[in-house]
TORZA-430263 format. One record per residue (C-alpha): x, y, z; residue in one letter. Coordinates in pm, whole numbers, plus 50000, padded with zeros to 5 digits. Last residue first. Layout:
XYZA ...
This chain:
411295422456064X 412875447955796X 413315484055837X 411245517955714X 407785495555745X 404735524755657X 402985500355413X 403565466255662X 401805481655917X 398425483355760X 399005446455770X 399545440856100X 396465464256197X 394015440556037X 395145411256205X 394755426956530X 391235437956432X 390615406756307X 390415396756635X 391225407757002X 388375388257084X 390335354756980X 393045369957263X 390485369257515X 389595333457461X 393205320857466X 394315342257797X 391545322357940X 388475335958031X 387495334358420X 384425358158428X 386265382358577X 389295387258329X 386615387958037X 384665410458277X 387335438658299X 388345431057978X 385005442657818X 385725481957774X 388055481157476X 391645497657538X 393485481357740X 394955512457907X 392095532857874X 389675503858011X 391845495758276X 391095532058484X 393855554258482X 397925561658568X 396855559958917X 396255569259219X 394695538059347X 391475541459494X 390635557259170X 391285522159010X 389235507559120X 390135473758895X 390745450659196X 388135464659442X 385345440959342X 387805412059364X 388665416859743X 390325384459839X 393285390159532X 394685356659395X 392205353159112X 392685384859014X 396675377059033X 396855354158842X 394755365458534X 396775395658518X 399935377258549X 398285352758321X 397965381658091X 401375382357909X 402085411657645X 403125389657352X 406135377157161X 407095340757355X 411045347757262X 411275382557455X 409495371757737X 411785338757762X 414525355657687X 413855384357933X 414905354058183X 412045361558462X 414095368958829X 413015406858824X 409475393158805X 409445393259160X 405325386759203X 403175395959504X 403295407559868X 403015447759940X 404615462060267X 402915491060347X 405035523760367X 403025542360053X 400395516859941X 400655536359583X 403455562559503X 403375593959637X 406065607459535X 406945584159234X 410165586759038X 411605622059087X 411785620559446X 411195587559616X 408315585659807X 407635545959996X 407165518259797X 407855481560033X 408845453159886X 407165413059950X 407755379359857X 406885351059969X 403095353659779X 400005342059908X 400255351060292X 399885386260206X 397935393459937X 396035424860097X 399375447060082X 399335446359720X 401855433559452X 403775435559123X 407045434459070X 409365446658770X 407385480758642X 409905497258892X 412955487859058X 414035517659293X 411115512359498X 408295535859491X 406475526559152X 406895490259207X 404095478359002X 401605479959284X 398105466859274X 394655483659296X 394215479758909X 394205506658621X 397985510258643X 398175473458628X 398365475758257X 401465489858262X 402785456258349X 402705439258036X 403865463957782X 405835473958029X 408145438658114X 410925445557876X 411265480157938X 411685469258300X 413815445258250X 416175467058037X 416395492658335X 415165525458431X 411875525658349X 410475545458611X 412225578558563X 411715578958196X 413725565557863X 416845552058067X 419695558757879X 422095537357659X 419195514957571X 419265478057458X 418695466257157X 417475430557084X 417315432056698X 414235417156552X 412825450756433X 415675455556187X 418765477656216X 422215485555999X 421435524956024X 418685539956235X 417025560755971X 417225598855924X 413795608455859X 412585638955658X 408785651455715X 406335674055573X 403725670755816X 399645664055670X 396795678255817X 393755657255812X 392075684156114X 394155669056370X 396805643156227X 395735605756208X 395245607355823X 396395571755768X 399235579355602X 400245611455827X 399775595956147X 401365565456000X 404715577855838X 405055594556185X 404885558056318X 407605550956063X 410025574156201X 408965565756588X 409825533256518X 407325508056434X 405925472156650X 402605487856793X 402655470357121X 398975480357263X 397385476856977X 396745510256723X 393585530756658X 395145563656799X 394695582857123X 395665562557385X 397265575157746X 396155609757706X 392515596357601X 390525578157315X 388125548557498X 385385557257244X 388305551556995X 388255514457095X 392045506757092X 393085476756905X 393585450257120X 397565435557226X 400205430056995X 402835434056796X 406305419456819X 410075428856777X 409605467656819X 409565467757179X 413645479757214X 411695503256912X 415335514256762X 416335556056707X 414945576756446X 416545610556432X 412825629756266X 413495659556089X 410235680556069X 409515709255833X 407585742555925X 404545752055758X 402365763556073X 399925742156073X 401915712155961X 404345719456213X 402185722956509X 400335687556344X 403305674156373X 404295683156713X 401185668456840X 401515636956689X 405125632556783X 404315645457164X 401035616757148X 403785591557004X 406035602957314X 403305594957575X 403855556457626X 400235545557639X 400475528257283X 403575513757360X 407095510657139X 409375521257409X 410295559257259X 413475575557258X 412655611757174X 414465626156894X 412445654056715X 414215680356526X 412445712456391X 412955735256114X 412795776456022X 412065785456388X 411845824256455X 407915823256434X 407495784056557X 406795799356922X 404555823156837X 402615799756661X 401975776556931X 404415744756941X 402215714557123X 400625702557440X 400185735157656X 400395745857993X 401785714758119X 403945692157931X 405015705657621X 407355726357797X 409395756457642X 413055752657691X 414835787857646X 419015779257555X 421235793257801X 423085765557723X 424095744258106X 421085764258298X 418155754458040X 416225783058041X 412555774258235X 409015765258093X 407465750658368X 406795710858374X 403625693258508X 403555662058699X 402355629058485X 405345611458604X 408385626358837X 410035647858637X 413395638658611X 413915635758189X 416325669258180X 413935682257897X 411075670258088X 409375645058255X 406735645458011X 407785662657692X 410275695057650X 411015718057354X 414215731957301X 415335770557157X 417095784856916X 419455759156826X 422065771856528X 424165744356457X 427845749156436X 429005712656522X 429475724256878X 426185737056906X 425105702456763X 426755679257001X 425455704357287X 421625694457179X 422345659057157X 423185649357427X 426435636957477X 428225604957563X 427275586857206X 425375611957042X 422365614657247X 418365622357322X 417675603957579X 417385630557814X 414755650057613X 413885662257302X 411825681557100X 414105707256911X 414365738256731X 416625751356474X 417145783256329X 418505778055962X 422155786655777X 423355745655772X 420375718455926X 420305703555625X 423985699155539X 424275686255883X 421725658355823X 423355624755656X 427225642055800X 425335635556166X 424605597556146X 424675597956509X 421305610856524X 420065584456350X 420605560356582X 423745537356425X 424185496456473X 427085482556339X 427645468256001X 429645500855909X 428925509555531X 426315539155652X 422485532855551X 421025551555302X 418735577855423X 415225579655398X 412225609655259X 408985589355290X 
């Protein structure tokens, strides 16, 4: 794969930021972007950075929650002009899922830089995927601006069952897949992920003086409901509960950091409340009740950081805790993300967590395909553990 050398500072550069490594690419062609919010060059996004450099943009392409990044989750986005450019940005979120032909016609290359959180159910390895194989099909190169995995320092989790395939997992990877999004494109096209066995011509800009280990922690919130280092921390973890009846704080202002239910009240001390909050969860679940559970805003992300793996005692805890146990995984009663099968990705958990396995015994089940994975990983590795 096409790299960079890294710049003689010891600190930490994204690649966009590395701007003389791509400039000279990017000089005499129509450009087009995926990107969103996090997409920056120290205080500005990207996009304006690069008009001001003398970059021709032609237009910008949009994921889930947008170009702008405050679309609440899952809603659809219209295509609209971007008010601040007068640049058209076409959305990838809603009518369509990738580039069509038309709109790759006046495009000679495209940029992705999407900050990503290093989870399989994240969306923005689906938008890389996607975009690839629009690029592949339609012979245009892709310049990837890596930027750090703040996940990237462990893997883990079960490899996803591909008869469980959906928007939320579509690729044979655990749950915590440990790569940028630079060397997870080296994947999809390695390992012939790509619709059809296409394969993307691709250039990456590497993050410069990085290595998975590296705590880092992001300038910009990645999506409405993770907006804080906690949070991103605790995801890999608490997504899961998306395909339970129990909060995760969508509808407070502190999101994917407590978990709870109305019905466990009298167990736990401590309670919050969701209620709508535009642009992070409308209608969030148990709207006005008061849920009682877990503050896991008080956990030392040291601790979660140093034990390196998604924790299911939480999971484990809080079954246990719950008085209606057949309800626990209905998720349909719960407006969410998706039943726990998608999320987990292999359709026994349910009764693993029901049957009273320890977090021991699943994990053995998670084998050798865990094992397996770790060292396909190693071939597609732009940065050292």
């Amino acid at each position: 794969m096409p790299a960079a050398s890294a710049t003689s500072s010891n600190a930490l550069q994204t690649g966009a930021e590395q701007t003389k490594l791509y400039l000279p690419y990017l000089s005499g062609k129509r450009v087009a972007l995926l990107a969103n919010q996090t997409a920056i060059i120290g205080p500005s996004h990207l996009v304006d950075s690069l008009r001001k450099l003398g970059v021709n943009i032609v237009k910008v392409f949009g994921p889930e929650h947008g170009f702008r990044g405050n679309a609440s989750a899952g809603a659809k986005v219209a295509d609209e002009v971007d008010s601040a450019t007068g640049i058209p940005l076409i959305s990838l979120y809603g009518g369509k899922s990738k580039p069509s032909k038309e709109d790759l016609a006046d495009v000679d290359i495209m940029i992705y830089d999407l900050q990503d959180v290093g989870c399989r159910f994240y969306t923005n390895i689906n938008a890389l995927a996607r975009l690839m194989e629009a690029c592949a099909e339609n012979n245009k190169e892709l310049l990837i601006l890596d930027r750090p995995n703040p996940n990237g320092y462990f893997v883990d989790g079960p490899i996803l069952d591909m008869k469980y395939k959906s928007g939320i997992g579509m690729f044979p990877i655990p749950i915590t897949h440990g790569l940028t999004i630079g060397e997870f494109a080296g994947m999809l096209n390695g390992e012939g992920w790509l619709a059809n066995g296409v394969t993307c011509k691709i250039k990456v800009i590497p993050v410069a003086n990085y290595t998975h280990s590296m705590q880092y922690t992001l300038p910009v919130k990645p999506s409405p409901n993770l907006n804080s280092q906690q949070s991103i921390i605790l995801y890999p973890s608490l997504c899961l509960f998306e395909g339970t009846i129990l909060s995760q704080g969508r509808g407070t202002y502190f999101p994917f950091t407590v978990l709870g239910s109305p019905l466990l009240e009298g167990k736990y001390p401590f309670s919050f409340t969701p209620v709508g909050i535009k642009g992070m969860a409308e209608t969030p679940l148990h709207m006005n009740k008061t849920c009682y559970g877990l503050d896991l805003r008080t956990v030392n992300p040291r601790d979660l950081i140093k034990q390196k793996k998604i924790n299911l005692q939480w999971m484990i805890e809080l079954y246990n805790a719950y008085p209606e146990k057949e309800k626990f995984f209905d998720y349909k009663q719960s407006n969410q993300m998706g039943n726990i099968d998608k999320l987990i990705g292999y359709g026994e958990f349910k009764e693993q967590i029901k049957q009273g396995m320890s977090e021991e015994a699943i994990r053995k089940t998670w084998e050798p395909g865990l094992s397996a994975y770790k060292e396909k990983r190693k071939k597609y590795l732009l940065y050292a553990d």
